[in-house]
C-alpha positions in Angstrom: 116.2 97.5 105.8 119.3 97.1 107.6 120.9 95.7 104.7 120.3 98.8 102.6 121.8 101.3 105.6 124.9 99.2 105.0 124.9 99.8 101.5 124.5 103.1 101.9 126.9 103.5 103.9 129.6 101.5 102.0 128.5 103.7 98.8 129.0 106.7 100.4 132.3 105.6 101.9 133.9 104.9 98.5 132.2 108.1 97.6 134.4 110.1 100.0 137.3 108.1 98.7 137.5 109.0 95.6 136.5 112.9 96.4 139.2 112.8 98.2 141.6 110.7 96.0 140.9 113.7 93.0 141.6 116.7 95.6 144.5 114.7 96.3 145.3 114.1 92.2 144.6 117.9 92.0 146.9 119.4 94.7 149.8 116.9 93.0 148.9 118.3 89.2 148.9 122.2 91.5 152.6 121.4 93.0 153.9 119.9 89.1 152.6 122.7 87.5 154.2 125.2 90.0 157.6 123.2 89.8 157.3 123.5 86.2 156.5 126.9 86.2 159.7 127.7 88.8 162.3 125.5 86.3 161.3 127.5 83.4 162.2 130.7 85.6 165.9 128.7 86.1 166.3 127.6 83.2 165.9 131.5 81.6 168.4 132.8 84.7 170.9 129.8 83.6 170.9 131.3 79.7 171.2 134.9 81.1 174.2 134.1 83.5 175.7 131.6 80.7 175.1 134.5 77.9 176.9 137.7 80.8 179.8 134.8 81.6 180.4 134.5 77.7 180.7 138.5 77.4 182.6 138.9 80.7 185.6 136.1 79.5 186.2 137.5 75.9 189.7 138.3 75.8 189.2 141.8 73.8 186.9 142.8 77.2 189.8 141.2 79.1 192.7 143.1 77.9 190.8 146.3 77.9 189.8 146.2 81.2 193.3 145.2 81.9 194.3 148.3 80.6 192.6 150.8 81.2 191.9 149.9 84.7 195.1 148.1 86.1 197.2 150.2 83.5 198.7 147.2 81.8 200.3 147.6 78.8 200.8 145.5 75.7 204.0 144.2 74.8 206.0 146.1 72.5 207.7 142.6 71.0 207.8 138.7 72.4 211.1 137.6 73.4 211.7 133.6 73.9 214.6 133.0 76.2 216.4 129.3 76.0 216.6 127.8 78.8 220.0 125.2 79.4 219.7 121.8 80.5 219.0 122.0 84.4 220.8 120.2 86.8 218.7 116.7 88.0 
């Protein structure tokens, strides 16, 4: 008799073991799926910010924001100017 209590209880024990061994494989598989779900949202935010930095640098949106709001204007010709031999 009191060799089947033990059993018993050793069965039971390793019972509660592995319960608690999948609620503890299920709250990991919870947190990955939750991390996946969280890098997909930052990996979307990444393109959008890459795709409004990509419109924001082209130079035709440059120079017209150049001037019309800091009233640059273009240059009417490019002139080179030589420059002598400095003095070292």
């Amino acid at each position: 008799m009191a060799g089947s209590v033990v059993w018993i209880v050793v069965v039971a024990t390793l019972l509660a073991g592995i319960v608690a061994l999948n609620v503890a494989v299920l709250r990991l598989n919870m947190q990955a799926e939750e991390l996946e779900r969280e890098r997909n949202e930052l990996a979307t935010r990444q393109d959008q910010l890459e795709a409004d930095l990509s419109r924001a640098a082209a130079a035709g949106r440059i120079e017209t924001v150049a001037v019309r709001r800091n009233g640059l204007v273009e240059p009417v010709e490019t002139t080179y100017v030589r420059l002598a031999r400095g003095r070292e």
